[in-house]
KOLLO-504826 format. One record per residue: x, y, z of N, C-alpha, C in turn; residue in three letters. Coordinates in steps of 0.02 Angstrom, whole numbers, padded with zeros to 5 digits, always signed. Layout:
N
XYZXYZXYZALA;...
END
This chain:
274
+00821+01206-00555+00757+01171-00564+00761+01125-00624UNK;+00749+01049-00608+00744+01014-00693+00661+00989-00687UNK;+00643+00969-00741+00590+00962-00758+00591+00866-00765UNK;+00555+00824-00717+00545+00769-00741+00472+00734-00754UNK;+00457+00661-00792+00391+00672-00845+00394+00597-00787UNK;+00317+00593-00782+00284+00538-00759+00233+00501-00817UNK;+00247+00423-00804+00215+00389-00831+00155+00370-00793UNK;+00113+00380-00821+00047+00321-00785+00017+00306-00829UNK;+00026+00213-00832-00022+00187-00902-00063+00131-00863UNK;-00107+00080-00905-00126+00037-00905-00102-00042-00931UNK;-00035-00039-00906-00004-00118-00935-00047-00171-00957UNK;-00057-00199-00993-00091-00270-01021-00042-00343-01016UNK;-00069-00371-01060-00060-00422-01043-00001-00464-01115UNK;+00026-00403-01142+00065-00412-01238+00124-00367-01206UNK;+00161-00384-01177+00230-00361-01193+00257-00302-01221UNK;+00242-00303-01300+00261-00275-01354+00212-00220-01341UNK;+00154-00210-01320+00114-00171-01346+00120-00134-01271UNK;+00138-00145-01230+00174-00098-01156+00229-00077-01180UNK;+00278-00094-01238+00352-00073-01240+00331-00018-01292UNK;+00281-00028-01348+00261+00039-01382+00241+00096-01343UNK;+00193+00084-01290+00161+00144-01224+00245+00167-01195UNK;+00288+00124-01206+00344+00147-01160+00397+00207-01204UNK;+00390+00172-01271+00444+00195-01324+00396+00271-01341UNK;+00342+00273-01323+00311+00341-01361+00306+00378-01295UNK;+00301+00353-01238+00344+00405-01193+00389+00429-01182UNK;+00434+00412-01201+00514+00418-01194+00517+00490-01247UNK;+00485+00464-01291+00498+00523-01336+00442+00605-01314UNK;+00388+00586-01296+00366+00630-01276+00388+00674-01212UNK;+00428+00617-01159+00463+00682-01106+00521+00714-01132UNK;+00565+00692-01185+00584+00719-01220+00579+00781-01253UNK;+00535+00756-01299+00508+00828-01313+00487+00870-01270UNK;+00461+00865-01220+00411+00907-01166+00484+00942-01106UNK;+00536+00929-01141+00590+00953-01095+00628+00921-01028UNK;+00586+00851-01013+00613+00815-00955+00677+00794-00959UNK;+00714+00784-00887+00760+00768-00885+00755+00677-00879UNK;+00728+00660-00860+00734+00603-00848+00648+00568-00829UNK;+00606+00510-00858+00555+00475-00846+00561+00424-00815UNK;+00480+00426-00774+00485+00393-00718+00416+00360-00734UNK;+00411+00278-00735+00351+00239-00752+00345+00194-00710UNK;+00306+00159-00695+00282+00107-00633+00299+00048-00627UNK;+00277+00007-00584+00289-00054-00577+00258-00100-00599UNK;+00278-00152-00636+00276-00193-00684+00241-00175-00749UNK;+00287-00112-00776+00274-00085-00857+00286-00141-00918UNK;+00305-00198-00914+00316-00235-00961+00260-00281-00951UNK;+00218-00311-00914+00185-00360-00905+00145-00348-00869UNK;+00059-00351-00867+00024-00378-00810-00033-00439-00807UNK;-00007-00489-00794-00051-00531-00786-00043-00593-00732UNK;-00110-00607-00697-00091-00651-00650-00128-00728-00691UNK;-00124-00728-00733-00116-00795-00753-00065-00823-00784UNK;-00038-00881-00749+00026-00874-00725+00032-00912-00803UNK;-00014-00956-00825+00002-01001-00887+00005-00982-00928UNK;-00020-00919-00936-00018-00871-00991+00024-00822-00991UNK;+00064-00795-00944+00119-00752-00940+00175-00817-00945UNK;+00186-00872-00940+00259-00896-00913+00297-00887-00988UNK;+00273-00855-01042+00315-00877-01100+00338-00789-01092UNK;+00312-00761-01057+00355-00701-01074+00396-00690-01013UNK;+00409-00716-00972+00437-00695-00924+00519-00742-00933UNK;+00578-00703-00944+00628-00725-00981+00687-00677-00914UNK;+00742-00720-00934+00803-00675-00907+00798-00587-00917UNK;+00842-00565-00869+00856-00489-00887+00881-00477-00973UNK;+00922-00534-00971+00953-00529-01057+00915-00527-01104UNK;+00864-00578-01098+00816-00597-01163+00755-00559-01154UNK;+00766-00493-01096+00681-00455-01107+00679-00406-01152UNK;+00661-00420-01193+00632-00375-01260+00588-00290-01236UNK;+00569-00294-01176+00545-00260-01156+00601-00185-01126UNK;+00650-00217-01085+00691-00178-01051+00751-00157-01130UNK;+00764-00208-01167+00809-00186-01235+00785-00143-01276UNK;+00712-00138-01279+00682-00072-01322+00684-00004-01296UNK;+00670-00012-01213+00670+00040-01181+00744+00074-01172UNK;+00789+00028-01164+00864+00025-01166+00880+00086-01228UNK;+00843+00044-01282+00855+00073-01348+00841+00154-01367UNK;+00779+00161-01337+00749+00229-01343+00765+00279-01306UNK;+00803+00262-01230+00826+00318-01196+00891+00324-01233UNK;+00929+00276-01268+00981+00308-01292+00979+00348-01369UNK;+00907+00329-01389+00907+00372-01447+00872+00433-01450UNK;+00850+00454-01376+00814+00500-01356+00882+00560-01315UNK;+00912+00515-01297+00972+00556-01255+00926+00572-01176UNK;+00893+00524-01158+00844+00539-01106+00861+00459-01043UNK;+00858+00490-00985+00858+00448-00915+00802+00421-00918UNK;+00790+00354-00903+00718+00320-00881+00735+00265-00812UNK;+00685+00311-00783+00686+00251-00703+00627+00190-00723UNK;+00644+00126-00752+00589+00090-00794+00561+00053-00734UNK;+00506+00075-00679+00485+00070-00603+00502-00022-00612UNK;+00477-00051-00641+00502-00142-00619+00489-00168-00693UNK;+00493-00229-00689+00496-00300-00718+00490-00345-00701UNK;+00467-00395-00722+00457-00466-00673+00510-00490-00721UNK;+00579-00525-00690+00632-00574-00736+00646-00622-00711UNK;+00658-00679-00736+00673-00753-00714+00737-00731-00703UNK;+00770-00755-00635+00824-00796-00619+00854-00868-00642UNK;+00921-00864-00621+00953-00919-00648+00922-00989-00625UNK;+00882-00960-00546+00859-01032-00527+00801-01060-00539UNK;+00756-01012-00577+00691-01001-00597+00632-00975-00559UNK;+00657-00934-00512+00597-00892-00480+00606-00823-00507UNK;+00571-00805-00475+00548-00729-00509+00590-00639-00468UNK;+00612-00608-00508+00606-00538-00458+00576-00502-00496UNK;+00557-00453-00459+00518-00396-00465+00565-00350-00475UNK;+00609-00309-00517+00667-00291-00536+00635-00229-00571UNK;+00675-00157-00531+00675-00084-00564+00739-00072-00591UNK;+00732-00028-00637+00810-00011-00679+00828+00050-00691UNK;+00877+00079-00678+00891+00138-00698+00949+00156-00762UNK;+00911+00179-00809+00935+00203-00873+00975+00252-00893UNK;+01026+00253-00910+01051+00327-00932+01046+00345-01004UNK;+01055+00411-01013+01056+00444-01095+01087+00414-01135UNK;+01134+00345-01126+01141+00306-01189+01118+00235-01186UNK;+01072+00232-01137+01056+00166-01135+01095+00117-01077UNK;+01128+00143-01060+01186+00109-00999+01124+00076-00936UNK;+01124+00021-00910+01091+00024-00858+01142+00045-00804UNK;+01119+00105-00753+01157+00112-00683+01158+00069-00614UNK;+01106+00071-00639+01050+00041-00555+01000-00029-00578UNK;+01017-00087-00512+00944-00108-00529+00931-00116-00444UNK;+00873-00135-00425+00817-00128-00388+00782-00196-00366UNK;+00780-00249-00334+00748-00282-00320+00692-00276-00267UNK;+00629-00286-00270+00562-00271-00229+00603-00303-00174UNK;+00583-00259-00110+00624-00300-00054+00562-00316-00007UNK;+00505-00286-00011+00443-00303+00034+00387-00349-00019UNK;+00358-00415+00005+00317-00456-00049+00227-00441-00021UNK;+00195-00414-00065+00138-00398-00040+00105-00458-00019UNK;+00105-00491+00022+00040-00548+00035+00013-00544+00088UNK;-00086-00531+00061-00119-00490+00107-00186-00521+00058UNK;-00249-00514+00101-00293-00535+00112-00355-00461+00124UNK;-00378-00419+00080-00414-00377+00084-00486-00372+00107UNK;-00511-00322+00141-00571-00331+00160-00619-00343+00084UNK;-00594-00322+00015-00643-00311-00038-00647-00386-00066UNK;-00603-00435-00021-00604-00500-00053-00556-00519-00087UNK;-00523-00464-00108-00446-00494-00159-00387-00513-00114UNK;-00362-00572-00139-00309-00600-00099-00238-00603-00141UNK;-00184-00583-00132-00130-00586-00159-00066-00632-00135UNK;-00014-00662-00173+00033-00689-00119+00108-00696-00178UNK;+00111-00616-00172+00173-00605-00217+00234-00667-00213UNK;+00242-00676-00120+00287-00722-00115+00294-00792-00156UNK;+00228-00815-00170+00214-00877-00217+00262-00867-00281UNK;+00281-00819-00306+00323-00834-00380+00383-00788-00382UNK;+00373-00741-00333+00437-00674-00310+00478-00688-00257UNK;+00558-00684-00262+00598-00667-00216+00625-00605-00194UNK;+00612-00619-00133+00624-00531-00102+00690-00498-00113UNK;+00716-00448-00134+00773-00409-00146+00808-00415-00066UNK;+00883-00418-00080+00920-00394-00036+00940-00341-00020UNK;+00951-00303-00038+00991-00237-00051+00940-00153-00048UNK;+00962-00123-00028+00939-00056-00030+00974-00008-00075UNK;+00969+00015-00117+01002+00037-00204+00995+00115-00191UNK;+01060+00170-00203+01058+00247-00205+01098+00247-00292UNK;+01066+00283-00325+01099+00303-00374+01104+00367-00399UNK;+01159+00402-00434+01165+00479-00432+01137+00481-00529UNK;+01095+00535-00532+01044+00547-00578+01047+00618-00595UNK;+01014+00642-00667+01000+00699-00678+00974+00746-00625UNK;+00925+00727-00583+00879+00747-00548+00904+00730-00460UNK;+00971+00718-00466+00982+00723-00376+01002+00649-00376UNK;+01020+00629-00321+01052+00562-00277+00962+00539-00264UNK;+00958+00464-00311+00883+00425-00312+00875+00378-00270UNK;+00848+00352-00221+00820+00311-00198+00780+00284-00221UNK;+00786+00192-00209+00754+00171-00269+00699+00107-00211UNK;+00630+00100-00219+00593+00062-00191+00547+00030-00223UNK;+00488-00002-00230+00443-00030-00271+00377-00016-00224UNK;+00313+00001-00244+00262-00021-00211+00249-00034-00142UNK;+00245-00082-00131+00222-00113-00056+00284-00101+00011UNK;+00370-00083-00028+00387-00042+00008+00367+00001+00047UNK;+00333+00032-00003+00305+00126+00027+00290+00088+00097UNK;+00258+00034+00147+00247+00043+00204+00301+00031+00254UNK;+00351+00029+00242+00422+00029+00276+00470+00076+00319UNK;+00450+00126+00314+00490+00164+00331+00553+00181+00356UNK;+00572+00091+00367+00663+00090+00381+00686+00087+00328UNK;+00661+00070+00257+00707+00063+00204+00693+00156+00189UNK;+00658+00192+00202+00678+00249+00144+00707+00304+00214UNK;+00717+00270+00273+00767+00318+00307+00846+00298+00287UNK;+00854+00237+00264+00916+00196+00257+00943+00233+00169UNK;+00879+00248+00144+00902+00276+00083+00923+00350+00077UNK;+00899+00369+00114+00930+00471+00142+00970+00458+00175UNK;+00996+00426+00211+01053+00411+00255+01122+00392+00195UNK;+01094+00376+00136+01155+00363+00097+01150+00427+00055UNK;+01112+00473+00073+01118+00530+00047+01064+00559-00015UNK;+00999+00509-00031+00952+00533-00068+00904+00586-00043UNK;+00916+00631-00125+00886+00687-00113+00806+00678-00142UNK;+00791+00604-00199+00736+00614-00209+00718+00529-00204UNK;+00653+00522-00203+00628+00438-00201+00579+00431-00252UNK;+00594+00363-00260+00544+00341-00335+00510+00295-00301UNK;+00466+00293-00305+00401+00233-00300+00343+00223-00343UNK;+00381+00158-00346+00346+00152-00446+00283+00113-00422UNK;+00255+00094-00431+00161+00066-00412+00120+00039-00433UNK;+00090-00018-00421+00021-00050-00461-00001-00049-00407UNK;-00047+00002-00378-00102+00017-00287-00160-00049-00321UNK;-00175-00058-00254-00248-00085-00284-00307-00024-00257UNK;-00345-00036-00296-00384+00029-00265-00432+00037-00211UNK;-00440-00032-00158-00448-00012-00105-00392+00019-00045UNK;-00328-00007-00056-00277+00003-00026-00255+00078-00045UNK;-00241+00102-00111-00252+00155-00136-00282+00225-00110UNK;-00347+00208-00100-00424+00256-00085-00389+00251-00012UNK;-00379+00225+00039-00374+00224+00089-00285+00274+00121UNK;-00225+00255+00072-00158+00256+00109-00119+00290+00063UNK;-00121+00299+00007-00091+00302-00043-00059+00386-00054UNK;-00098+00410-00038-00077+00500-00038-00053+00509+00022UNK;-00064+00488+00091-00036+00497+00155+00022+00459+00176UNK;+00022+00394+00133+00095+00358+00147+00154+00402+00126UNK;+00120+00401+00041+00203+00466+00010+00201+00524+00042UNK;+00152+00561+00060+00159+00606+00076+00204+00622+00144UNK;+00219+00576+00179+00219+00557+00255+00322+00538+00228UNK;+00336+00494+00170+00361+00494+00164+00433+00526+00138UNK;+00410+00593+00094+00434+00636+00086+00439+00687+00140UNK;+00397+00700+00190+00408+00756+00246+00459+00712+00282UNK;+00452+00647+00314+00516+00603+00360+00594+00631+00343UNK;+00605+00658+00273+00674+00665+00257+00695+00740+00216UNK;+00622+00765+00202+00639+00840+00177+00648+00820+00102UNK;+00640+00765+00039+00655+00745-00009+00580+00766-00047UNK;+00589+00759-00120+00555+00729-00186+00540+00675-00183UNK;+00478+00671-00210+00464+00584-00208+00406+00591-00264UNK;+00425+00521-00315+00415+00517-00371+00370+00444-00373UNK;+00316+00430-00397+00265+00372-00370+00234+00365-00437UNK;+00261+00353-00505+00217+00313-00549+00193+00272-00526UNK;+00111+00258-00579+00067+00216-00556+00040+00189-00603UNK;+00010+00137-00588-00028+00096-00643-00103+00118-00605UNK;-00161+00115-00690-00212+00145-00654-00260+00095-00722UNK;-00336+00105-00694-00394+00074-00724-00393-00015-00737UNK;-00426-00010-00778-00434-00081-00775-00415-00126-00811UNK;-00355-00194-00803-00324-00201-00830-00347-00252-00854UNK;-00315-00308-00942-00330-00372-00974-00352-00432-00938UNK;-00304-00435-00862-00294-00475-00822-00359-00478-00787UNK;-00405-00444-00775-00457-00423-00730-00437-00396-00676UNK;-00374-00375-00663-00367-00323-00587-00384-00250-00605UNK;-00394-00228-00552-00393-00147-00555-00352-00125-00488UNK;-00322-00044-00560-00278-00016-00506-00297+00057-00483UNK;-00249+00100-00437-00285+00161-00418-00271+00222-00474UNK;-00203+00224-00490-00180+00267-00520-00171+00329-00465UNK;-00161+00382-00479-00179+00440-00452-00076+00432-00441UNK;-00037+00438-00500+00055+00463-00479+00042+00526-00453UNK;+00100+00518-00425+00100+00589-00393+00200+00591-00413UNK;+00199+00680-00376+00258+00716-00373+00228+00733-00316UNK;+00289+00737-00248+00280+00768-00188+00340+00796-00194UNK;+00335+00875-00135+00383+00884-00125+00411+00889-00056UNK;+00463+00922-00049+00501+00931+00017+00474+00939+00084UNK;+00402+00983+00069+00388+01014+00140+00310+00973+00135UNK;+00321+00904+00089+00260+00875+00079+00186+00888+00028UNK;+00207+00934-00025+00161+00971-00036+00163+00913-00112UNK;+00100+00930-00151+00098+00874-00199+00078+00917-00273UNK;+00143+00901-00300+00159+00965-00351+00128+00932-00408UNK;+00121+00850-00417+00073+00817-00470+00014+00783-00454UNK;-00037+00766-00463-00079+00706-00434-00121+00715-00515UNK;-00098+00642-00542-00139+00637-00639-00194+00603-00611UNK;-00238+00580-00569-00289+00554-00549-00295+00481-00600UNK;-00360+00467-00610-00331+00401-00639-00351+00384-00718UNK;-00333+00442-00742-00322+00437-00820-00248+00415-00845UNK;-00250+00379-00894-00160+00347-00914-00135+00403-00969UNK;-00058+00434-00943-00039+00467-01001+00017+00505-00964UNK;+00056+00533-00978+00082+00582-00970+00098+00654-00940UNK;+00141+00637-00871+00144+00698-00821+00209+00754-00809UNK;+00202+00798-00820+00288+00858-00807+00275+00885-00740UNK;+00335+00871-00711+00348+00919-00646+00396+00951-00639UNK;+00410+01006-00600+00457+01021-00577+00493+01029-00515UNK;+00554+00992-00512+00589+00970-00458+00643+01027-00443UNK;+00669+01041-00370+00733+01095-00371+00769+01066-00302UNK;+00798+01079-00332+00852+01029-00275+00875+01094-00223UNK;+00865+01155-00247+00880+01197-00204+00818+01188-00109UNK;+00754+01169-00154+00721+01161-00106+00713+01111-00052UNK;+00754+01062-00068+00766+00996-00028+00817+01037+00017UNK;+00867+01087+00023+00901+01102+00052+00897+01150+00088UNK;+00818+01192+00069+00805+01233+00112+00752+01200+00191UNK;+00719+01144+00175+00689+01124+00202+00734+01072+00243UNK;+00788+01052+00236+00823+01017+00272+00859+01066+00345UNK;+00846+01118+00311+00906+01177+00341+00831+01197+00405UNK;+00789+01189+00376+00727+01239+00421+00716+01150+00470UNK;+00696+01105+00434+00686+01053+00482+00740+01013+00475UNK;+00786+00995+00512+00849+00948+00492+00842+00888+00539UNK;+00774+00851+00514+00750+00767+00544+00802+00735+00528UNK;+00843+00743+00472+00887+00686+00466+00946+00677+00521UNK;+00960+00744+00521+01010+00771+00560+01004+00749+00638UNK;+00922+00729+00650+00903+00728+00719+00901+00664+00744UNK;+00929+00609+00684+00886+00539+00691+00965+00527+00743UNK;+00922+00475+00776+00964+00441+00820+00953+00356+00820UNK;+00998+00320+00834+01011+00247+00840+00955+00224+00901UNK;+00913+00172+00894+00853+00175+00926+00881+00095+00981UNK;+00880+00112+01047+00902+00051+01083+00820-00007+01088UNK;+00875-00049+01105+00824-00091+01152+00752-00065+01146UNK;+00721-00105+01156+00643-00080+01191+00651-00118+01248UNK;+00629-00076+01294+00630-00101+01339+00559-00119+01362UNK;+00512-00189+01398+00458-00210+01403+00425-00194+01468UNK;+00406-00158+01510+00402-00132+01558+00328-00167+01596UNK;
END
């Protein structure tokens, strides 16, 4: 059994002052015994004004944000799955980029958002990630304190071919790092992961961004820890701070053994139109 710590904060719109929320977590799952922290999607930045974010949004090299965090898991001796980043490319668009940290700071893994939310809500809010984000290629497994990780972003979660494609390379647990909106949230948000962790018998790990942010959006919050047979071993509702769970890898293998879906999946032909 290891013990891992969830982040759920309220990102703003200062860089620096998300990389302090980040650096005083690090130390607190630390202390609190975690093996490895897990924080949401877009922990360095939130803002959709674009004229006012473009001075922080810099190469992977020059983010001050990911080098502090860099800094602190290695002076913590602690894993951080840092859920995304928004970083300029060489050609000047944008990804949505997750990273995986090791105990000296090494990055292992990175993560590009491979699904772009653009959608049109009944509450009136309209989004169109695609406008400044390029979609990831790649589907990313990396081996971790805490089991073989599958790595996704957000608006993933409605996919379900990418996180069969990620147990198929052998993940025992999934991260889905998150800024819900909170009608989408209130509605999908506990039954998607939940749905998603029973499909493969895995852990699944869902930092979130929650309340109301500089930018004027609001999010749902409510991270969770699921486990194997679907059951939901965390839910921080939507206060920002600091979550411990406990994960056992023994139990991913008992539940694989009692239901073995993976084992059952088959290559899906044709449809045929009848």
């Amino acid at each position: 059994m290891t013990d891992i710590a969830v982040l759920q904060m309220t990102a703003g719109i200062d860089p620096a002052a998300n990389a302090d929320v980040l650096e005083r977590a690090i130390g607190e799952a630390k202390a609190r015994g975690a093996a490895m922290l897990f924080t949401p999607e877009m922990s360095g930045l939130i803002d959709r004004d674009r004229t006012r974010a473009a001075a922080h949004l810099v190469a992977e090299d020059q983010d001050p944000v990911l080098a502090r965090v860099r800094a602190s898991a290695a002076a913590h001796g602690l894993w951080v799955h840092l859920g995304s980043l928004a970083v300029r490319e060489g050609d000047g668009r944008l990804a949505n980029r997750g990273y995986v940290i090791d105990d000296s700071g090494a990055i292992r893994a990175r993560y590009d958002k491979m699904h772009l939310f653009d959608v049109d809500l009944p509450s009136g809010e309209s989004w169109r990630e695609s406008a400044s984000y390029m979609p990831g290629a790649q589907a990313v497994v990396v081996d971790t304190p805490v089991g073989r990780l599958g790595l996704s972003i957000c608006y993933d979660l409605r996919f379900p071919a990418l996180f069969a494609a990620l147990t198929e390379a052998g993940a025992t647990i999934l991260s889905v790092p998150a800024a819900f909106t909170r009608p989408t949230g209130a509605a999908h948000w506990h039954i998607l992961l939940r749905a998603r962790a029973i499909e493969a018998g895995v852990h699944l790990v869902a930092a979130a961004q929650t309340g109301e942010h500089q930018d004027g959006r609001a999010t749902y919050g409510h991270s969770l820890v699921v486990g194997p047979w679907g059951e939901v071993l965390l839910d921080m509702g939507e206060a920002a701070g600091l979550g411990v769970a406990t994960v056992d890898a023994g139990q991913v293998a008992a539940v694989r053994e009692r239901l073995p879906a993976i084992r059952h999946r088959r290559a899906i032909p044709p449809v045929v139109v009848a």
